[in-house]
mmCIF file of the N, C-alpha and C atoms, coordinates in Angstrom:
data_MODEL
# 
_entry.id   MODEL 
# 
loop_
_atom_site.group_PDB 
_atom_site.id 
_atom_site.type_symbol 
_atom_site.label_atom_id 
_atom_site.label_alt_id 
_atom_site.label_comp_id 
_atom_site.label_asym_id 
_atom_site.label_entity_id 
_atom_site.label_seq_id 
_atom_site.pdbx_PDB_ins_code 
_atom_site.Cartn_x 
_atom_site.Cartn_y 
_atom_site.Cartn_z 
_atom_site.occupancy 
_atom_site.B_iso_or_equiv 
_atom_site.pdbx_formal_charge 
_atom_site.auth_seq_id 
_atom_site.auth_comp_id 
_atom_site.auth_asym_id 
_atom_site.auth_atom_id 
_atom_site.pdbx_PDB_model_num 
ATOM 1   N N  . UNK A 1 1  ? -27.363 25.888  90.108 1.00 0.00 ? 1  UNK A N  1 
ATOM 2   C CA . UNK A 1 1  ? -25.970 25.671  89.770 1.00 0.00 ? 1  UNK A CA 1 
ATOM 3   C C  . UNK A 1 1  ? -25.295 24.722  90.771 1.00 0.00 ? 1  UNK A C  1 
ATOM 4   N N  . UNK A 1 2  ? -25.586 24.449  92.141 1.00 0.00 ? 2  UNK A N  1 
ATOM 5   C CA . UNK A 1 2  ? -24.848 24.230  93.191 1.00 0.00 ? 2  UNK A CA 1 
ATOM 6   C C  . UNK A 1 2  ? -25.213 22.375  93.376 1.00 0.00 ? 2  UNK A C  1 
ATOM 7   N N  . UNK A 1 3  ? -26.581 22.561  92.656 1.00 0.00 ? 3  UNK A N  1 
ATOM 8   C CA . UNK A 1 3  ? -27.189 20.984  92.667 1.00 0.00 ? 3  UNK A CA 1 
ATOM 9   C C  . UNK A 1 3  ? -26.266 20.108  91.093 1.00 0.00 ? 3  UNK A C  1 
ATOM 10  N N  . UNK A 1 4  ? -25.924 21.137  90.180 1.00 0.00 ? 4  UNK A N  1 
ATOM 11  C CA . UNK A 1 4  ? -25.533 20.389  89.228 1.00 0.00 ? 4  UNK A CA 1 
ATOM 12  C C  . UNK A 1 4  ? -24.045 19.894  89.358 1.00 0.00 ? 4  UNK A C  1 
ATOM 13  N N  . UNK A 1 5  ? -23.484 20.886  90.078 1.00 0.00 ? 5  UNK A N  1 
ATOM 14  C CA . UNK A 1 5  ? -21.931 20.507  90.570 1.00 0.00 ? 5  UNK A CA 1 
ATOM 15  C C  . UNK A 1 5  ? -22.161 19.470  91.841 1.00 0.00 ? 5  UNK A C  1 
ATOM 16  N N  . UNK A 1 6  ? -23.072 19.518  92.378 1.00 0.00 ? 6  UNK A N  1 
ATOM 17  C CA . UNK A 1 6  ? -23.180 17.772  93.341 1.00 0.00 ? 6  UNK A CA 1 
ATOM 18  C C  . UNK A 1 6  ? -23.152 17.082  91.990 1.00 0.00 ? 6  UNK A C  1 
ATOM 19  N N  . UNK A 1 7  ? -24.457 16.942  91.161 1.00 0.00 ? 7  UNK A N  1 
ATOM 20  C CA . UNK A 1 7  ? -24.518 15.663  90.600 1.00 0.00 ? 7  UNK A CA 1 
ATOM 21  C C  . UNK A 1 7  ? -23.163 15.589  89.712 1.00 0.00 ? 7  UNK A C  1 
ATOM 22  N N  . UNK A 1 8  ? -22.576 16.834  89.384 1.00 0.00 ? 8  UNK A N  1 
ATOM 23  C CA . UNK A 1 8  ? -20.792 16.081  88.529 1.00 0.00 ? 8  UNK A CA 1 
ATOM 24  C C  . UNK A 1 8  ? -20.365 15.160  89.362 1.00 0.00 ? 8  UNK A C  1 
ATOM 25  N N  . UNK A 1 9  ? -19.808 15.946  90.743 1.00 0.00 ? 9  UNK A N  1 
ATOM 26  C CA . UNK A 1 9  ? -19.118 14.968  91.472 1.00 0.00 ? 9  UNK A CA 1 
ATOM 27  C C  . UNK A 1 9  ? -19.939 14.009  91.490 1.00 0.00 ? 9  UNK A C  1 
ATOM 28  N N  . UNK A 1 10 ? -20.923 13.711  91.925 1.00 0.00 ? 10 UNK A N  1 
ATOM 29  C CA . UNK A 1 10 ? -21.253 12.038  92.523 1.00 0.00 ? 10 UNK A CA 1 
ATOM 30  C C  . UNK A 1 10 ? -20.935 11.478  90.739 1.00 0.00 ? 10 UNK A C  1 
ATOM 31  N N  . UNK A 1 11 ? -21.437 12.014  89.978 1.00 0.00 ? 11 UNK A N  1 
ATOM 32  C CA . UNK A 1 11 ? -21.494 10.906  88.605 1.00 0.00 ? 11 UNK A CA 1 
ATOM 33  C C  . UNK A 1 11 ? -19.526 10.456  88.439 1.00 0.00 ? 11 UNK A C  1 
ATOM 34  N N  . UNK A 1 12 ? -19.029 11.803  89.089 1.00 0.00 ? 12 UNK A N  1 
ATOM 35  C CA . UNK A 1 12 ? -17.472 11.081  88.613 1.00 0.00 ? 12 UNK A CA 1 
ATOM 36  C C  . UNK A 1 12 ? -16.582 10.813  89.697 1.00 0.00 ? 12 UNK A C  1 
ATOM 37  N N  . UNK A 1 13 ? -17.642 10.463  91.014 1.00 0.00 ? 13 UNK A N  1 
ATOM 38  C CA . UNK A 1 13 ? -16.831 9.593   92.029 1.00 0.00 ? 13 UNK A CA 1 
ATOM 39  C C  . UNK A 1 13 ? -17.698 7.881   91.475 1.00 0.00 ? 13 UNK A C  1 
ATOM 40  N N  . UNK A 1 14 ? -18.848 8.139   90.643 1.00 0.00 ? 14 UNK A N  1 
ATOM 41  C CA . UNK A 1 14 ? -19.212 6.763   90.241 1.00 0.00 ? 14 UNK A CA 1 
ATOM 42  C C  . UNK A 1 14 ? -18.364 6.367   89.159 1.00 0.00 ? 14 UNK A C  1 
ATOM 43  N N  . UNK A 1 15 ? -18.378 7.405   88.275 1.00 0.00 ? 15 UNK A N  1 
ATOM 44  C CA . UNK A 1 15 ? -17.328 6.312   87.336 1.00 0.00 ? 15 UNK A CA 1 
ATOM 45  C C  . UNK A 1 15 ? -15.902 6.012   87.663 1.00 0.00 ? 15 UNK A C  1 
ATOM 46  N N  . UNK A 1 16 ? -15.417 6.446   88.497 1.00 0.00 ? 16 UNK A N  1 
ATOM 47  C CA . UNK A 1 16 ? -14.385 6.616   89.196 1.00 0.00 ? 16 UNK A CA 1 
ATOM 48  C C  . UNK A 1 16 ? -14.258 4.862   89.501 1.00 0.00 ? 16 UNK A C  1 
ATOM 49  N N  . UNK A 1 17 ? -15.280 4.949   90.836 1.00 0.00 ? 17 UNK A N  1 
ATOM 50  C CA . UNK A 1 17 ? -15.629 3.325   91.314 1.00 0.00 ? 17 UNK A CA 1 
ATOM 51  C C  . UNK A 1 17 ? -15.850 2.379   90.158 1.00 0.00 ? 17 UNK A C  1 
ATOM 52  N N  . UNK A 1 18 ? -16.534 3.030   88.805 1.00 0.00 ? 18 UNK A N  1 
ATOM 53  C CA . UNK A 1 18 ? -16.455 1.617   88.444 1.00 0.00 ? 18 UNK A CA 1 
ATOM 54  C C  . UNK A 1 18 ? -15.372 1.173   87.751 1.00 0.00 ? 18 UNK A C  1 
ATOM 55  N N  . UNK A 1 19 ? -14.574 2.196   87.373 1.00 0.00 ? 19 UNK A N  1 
ATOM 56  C CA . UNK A 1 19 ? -13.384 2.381   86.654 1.00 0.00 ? 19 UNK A CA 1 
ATOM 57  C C  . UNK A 1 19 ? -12.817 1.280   87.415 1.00 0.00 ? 19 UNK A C  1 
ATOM 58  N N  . UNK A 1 20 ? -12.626 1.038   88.458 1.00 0.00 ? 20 UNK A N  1 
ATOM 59  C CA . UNK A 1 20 ? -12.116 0.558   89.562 1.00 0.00 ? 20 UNK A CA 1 
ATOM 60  C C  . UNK A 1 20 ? -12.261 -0.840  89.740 1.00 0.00 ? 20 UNK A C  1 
ATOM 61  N N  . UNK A 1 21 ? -13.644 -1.165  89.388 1.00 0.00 ? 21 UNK A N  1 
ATOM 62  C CA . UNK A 1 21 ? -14.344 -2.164  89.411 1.00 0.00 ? 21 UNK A CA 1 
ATOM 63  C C  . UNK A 1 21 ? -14.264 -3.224  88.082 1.00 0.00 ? 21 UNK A C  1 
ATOM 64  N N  . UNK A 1 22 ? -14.056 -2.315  86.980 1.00 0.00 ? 22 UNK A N  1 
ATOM 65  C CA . UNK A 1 22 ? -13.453 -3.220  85.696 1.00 0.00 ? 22 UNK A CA 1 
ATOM 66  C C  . UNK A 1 22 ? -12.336 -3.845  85.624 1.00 0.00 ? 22 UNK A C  1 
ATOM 67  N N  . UNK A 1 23 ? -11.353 -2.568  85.977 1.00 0.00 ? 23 UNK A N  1 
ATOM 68  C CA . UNK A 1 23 ? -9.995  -2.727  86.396 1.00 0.00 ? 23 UNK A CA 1 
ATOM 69  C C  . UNK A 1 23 ? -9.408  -4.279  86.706 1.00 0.00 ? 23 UNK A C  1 
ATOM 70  N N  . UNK A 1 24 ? -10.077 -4.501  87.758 1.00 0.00 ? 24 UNK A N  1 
ATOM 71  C CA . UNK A 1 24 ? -9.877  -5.435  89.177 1.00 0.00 ? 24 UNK A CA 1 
ATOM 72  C C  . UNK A 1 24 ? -10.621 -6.642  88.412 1.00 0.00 ? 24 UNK A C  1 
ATOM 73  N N  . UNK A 1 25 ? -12.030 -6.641  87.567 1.00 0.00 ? 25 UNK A N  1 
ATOM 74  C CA . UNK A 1 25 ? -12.615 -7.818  86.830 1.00 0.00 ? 25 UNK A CA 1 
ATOM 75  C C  . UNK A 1 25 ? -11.545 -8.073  85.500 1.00 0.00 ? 25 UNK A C  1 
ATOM 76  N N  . UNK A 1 26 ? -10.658 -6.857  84.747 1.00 0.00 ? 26 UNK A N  1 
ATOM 77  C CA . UNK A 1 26 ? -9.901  -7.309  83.819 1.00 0.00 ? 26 UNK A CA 1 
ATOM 78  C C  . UNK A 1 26 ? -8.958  -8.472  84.191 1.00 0.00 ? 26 UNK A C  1 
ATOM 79  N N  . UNK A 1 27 ? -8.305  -7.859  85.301 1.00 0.00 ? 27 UNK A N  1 
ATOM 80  C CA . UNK A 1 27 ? -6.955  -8.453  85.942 1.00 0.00 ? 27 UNK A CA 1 
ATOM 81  C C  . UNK A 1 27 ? -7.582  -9.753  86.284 1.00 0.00 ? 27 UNK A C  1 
ATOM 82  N N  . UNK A 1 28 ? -8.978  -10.380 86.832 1.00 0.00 ? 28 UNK A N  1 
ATOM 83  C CA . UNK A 1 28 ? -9.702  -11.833 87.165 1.00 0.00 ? 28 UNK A CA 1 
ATOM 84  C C  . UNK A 1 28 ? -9.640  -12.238 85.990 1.00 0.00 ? 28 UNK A C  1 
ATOM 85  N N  . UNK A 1 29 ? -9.820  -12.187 84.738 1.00 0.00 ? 29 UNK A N  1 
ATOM 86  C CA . UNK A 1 29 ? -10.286 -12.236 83.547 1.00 0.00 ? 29 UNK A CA 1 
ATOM 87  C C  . UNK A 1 29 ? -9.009  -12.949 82.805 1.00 0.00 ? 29 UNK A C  1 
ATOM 88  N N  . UNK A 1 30 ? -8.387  -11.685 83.067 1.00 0.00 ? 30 UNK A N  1 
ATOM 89  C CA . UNK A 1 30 ? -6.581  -12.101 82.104 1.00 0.00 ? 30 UNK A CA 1 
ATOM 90  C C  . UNK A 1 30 ? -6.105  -13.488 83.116 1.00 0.00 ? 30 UNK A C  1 
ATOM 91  N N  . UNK A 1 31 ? -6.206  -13.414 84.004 1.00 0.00 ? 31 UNK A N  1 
ATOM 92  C CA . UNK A 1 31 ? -5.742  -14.903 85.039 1.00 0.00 ? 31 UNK A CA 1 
ATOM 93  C C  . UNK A 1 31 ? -6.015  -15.677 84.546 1.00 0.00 ? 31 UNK A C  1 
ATOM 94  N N  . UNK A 1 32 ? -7.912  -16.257 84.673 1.00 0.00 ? 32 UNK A N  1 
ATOM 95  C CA . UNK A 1 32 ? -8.480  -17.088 84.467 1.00 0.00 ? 32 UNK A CA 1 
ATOM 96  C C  . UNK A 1 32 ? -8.109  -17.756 82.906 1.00 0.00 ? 32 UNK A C  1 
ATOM 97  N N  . UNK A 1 33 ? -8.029  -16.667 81.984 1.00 0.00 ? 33 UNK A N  1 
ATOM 98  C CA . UNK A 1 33 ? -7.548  -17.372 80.822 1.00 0.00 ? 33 UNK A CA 1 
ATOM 99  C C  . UNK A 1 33 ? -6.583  -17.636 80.298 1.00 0.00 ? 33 UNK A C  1 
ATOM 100 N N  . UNK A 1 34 ? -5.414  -17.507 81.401 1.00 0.00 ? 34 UNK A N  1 
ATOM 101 C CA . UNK A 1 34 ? -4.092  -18.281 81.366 1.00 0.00 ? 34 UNK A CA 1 
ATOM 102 C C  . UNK A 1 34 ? -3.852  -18.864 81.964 1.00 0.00 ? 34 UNK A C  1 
ATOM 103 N N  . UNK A 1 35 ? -5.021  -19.257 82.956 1.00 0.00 ? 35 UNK A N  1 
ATOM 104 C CA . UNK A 1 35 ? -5.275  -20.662 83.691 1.00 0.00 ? 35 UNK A CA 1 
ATOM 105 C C  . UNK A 1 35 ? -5.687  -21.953 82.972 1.00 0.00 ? 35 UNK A C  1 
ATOM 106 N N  . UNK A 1 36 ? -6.740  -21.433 82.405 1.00 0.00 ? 36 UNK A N  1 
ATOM 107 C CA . UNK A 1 36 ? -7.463  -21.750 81.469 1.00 0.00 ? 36 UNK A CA 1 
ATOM 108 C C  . UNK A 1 36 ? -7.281  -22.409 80.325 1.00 0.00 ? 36 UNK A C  1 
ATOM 109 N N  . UNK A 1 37 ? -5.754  -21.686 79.397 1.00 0.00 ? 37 UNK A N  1 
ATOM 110 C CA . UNK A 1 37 ? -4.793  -22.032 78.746 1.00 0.00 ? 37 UNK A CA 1 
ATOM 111 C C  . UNK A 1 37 ? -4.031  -23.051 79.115 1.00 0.00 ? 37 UNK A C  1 
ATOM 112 N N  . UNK A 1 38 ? -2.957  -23.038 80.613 1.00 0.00 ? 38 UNK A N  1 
ATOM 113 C CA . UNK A 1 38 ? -2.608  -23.897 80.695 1.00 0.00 ? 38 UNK A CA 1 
ATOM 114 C C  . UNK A 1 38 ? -2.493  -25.198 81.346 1.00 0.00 ? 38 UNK A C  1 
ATOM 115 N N  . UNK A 1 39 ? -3.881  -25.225 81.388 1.00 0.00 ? 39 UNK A N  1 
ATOM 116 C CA . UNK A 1 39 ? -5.317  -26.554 81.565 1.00 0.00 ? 39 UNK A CA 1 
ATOM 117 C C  . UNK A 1 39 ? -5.448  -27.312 80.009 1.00 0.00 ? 39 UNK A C  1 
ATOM 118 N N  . UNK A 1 40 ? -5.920  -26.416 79.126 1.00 0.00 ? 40 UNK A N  1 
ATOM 119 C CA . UNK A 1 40 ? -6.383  -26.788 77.913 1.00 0.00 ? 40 UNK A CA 1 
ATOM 120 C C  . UNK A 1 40 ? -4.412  -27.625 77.035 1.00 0.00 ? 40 UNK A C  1 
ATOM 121 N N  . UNK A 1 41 ? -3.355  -26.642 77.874 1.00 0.00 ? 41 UNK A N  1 
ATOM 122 C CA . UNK A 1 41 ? -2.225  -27.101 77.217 1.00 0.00 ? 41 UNK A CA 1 
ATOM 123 C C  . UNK A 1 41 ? -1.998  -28.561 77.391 1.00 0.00 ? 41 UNK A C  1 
ATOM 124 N N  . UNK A 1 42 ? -2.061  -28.220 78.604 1.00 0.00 ? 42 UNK A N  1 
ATOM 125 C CA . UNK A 1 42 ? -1.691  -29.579 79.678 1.00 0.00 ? 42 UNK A CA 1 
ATOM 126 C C  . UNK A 1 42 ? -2.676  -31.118 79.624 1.00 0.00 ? 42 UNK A C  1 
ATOM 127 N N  . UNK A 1 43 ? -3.925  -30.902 78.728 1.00 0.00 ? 43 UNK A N  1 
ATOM 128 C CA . UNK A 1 43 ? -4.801  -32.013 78.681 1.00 0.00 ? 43 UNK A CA 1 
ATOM 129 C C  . UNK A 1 43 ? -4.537  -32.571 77.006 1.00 0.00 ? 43 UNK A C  1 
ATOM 130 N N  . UNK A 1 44 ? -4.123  -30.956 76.464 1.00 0.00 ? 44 UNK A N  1 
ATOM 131 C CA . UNK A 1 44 ? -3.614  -31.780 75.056 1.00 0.00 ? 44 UNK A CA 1 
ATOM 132 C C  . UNK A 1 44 ? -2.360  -32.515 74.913 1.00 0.00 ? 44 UNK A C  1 
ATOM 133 N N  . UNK A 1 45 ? -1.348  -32.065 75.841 1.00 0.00 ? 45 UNK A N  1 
ATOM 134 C CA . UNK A 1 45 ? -0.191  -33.034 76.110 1.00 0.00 ? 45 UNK A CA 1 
ATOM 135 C C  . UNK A 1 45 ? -0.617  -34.231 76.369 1.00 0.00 ? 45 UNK A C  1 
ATOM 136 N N  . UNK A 1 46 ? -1.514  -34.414 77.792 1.00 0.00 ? 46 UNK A N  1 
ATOM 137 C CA . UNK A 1 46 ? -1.935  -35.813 78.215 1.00 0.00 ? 46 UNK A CA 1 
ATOM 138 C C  . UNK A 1 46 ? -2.540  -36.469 76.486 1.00 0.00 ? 46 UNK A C  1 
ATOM 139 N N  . UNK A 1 47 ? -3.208  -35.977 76.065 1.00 0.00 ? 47 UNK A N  1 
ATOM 140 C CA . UNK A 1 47 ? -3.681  -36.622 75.372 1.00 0.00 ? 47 UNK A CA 1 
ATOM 141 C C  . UNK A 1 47 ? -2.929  -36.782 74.301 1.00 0.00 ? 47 UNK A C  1 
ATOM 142 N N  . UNK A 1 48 ? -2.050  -36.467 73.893 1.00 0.00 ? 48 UNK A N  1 
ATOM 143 C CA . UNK A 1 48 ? -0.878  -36.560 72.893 1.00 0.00 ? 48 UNK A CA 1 
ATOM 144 C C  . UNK A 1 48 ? 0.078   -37.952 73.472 1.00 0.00 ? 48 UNK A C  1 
ATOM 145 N N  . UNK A 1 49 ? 0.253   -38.131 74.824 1.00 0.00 ? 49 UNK A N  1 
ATOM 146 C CA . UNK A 1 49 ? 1.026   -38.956 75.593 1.00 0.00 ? 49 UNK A CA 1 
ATOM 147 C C  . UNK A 1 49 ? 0.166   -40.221 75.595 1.00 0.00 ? 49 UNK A C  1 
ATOM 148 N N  . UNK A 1 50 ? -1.322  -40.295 75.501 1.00 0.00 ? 50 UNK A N  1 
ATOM 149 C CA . UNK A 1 50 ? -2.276  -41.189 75.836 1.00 0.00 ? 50 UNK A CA 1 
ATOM 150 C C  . UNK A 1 50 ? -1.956  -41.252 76.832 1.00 0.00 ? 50 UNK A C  1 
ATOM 151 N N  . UNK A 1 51 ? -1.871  -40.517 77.929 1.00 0.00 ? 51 UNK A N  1 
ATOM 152 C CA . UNK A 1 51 ? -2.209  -40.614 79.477 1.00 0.00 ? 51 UNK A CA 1 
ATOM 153 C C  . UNK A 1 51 ? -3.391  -40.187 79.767 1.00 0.00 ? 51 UNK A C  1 
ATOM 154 N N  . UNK A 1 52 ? -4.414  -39.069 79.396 1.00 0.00 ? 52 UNK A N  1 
ATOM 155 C CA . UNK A 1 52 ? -5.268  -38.866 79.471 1.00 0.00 ? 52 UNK A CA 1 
ATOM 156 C C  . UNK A 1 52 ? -5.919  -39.873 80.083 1.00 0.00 ? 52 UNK A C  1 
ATOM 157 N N  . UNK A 1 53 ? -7.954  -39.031 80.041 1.00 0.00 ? 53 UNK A N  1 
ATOM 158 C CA . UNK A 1 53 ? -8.704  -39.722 80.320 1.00 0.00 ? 53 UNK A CA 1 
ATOM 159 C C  . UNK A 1 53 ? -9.073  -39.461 82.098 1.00 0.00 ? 53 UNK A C  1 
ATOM 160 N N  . UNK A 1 54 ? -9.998  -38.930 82.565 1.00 0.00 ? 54 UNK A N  1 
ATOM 161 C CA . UNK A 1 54 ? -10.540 -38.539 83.765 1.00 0.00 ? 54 UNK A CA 1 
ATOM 162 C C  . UNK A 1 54 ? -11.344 -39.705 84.596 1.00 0.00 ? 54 UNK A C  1 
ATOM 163 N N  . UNK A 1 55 ? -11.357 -39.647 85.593 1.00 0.00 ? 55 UNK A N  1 
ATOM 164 C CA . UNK A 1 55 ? -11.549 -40.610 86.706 1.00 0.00 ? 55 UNK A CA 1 
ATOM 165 C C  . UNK A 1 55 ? -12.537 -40.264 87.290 1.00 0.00 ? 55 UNK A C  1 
ATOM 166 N N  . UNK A 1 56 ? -13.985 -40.699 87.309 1.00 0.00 ? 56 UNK A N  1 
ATOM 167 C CA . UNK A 1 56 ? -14.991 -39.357 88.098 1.00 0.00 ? 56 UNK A CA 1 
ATOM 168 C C  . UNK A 1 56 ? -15.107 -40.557 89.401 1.00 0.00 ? 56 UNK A C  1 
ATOM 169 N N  . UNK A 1 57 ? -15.650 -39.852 90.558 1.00 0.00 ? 57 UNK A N  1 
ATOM 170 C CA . UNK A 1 57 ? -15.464 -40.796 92.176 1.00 0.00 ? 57 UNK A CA 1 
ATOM 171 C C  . UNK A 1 57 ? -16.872 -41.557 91.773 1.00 0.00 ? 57 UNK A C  1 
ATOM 172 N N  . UNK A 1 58 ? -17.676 -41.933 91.015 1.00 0.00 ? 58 UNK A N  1 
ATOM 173 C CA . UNK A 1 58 ? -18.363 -43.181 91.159 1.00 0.00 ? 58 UNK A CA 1 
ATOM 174 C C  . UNK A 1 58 ? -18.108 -44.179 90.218 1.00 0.00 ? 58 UNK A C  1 
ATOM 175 N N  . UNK A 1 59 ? -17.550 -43.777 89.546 1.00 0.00 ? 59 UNK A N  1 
ATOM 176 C CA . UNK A 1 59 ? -16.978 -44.646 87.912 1.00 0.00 ? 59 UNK A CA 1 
ATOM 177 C C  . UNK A 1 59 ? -16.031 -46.155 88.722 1.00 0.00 ? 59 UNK A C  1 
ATOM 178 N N  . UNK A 1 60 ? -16.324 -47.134 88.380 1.00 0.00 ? 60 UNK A N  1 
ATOM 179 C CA . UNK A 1 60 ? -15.386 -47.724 88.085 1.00 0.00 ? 60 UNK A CA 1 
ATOM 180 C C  . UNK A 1 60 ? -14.202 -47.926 87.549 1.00 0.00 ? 60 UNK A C  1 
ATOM 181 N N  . UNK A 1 61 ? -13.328 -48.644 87.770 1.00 0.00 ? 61 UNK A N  1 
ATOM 182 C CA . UNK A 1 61 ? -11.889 -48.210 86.583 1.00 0.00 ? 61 UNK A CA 1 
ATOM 183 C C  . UNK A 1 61 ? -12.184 -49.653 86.016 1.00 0.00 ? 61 UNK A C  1 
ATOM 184 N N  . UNK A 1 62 ? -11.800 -49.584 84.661 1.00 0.00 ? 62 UNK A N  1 
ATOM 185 C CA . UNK A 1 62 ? -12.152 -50.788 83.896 1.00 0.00 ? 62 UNK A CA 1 
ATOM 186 C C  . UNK A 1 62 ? -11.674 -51.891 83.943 1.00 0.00 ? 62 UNK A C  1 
ATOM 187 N N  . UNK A 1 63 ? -10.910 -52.633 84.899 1.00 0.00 ? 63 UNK A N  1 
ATOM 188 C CA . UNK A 1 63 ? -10.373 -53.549 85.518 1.00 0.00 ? 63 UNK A CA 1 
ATOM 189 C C  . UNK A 1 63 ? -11.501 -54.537 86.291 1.00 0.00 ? 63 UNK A C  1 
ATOM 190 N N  . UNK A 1 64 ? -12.437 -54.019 86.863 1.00 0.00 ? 64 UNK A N  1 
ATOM 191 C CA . UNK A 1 64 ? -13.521 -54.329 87.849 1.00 0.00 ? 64 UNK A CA 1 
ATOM 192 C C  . UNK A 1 64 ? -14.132 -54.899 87.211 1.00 0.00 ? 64 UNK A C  1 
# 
């Protein structure tokens, strides 16, 4: 009896932790994709403006 009430507790100080652990990956999660969002907003503006268009550091700019 005394071994099965260890393994409760440890199993529900683990889900406990991971409870914990989702938690904390939701809240990374919900960020990233309203980062994410307003990246994707902000490149369809550029590109609505024709400002667009990315610059990579070995590219030439088409002037050259």
């Amino acid at each position: 009896m005394q071994h099965l009430e260890e393994q409760i507790a440890y199993l529900t100080r683990t889900v406990d932790e991971l409870n914990e652990i989702v938690t904390s990956q939701q809240s990374d999660i919900d960020l990233l994709k309203r980062r994410v969002q307003m990246l994707m907003e902000r490149e369809a503006q550029r590109e609505a403006e024709g400002t667009g268009g990315a610059v990579f550091g070995d590219e030439r700019p088409p002037h050259y």
